[in-house]
Structures are given as C-alpha cells and as structure tokens.
N, C-alpha and C positions, 0 to 999 in steps of 0.2 A: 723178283716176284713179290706180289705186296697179298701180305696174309691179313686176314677181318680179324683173327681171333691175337689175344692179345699174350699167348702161351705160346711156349718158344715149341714151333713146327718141326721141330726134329726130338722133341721127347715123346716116349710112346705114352699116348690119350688117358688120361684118368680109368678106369675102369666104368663109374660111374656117369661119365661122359657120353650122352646118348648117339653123340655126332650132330650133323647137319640132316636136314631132309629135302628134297626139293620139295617146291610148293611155297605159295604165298604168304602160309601162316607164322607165327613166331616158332621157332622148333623147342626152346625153351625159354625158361624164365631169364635166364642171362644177356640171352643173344642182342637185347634193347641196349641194355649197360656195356657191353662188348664193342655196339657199333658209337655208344658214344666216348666212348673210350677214346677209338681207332682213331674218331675225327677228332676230338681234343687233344691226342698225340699229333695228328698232322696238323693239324693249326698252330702247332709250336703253345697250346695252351698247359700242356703238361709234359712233363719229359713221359718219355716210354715207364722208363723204371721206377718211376712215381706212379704210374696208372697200373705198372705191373704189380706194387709192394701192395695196390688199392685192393685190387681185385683177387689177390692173394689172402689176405689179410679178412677181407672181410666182403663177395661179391656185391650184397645187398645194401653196401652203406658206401661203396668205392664212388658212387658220383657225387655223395654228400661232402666224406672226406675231402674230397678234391676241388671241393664248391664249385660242382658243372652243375649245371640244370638237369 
C-alpha cells in the first residue's frame, strides 16, 4: 500500500495534524511539499529518509534543503 504522506503510517497523527479532507482544495500548507516530496522519493531523486530528516527538521525549507523545485 503506497501512502502520499511522507510519516511513518502506523504512529498515532500529531495532535496538531488536521488530517485530510476530501475535496479539491489544498487541505493544508504542507500537503504541496508532501506531494513533492513522495514524487522525488520515487524518482530515486532523494532517499526516503533524506526527505523524512527534511520535513522533520524543518517543513517549510525541506524542498530547498534538498534542492527540488
């Protein structure tokens, strides 16, 4: 099963963590960095736990660090 988010799927959700919503819009400010994340892990452009110490570390700077677009 292939998960979008880039937090290991069996710890329970941040508190803070609003979820997902259905619907077309962004649900939050992450979820843009999350999906480019996910594809830059499967393109082989960054390991998993390189994109995981990014987004950890600091969400709003993890595609800088990591020199994605």
């Amino acid at each position: 099963m292939m998960h979008s988010r880039l937090r290991n799927p069996r710890t329970v959700p941040h508190p803070a963590d609003p979820g997902h919503r259905t619907g077309t819009k962004v649900n939050n400010k992450k979820d843009p960095v999350e999906t480019k994340l996910h594809t830059a892990v499967c393109k082989g452009q960054v390991t998993l736990a390189a994109a995981q110490q990014a987004i950890v570390t600091d969400w709003t700077t993890a595609l800088a660090t990591l020199h994605l677009p």
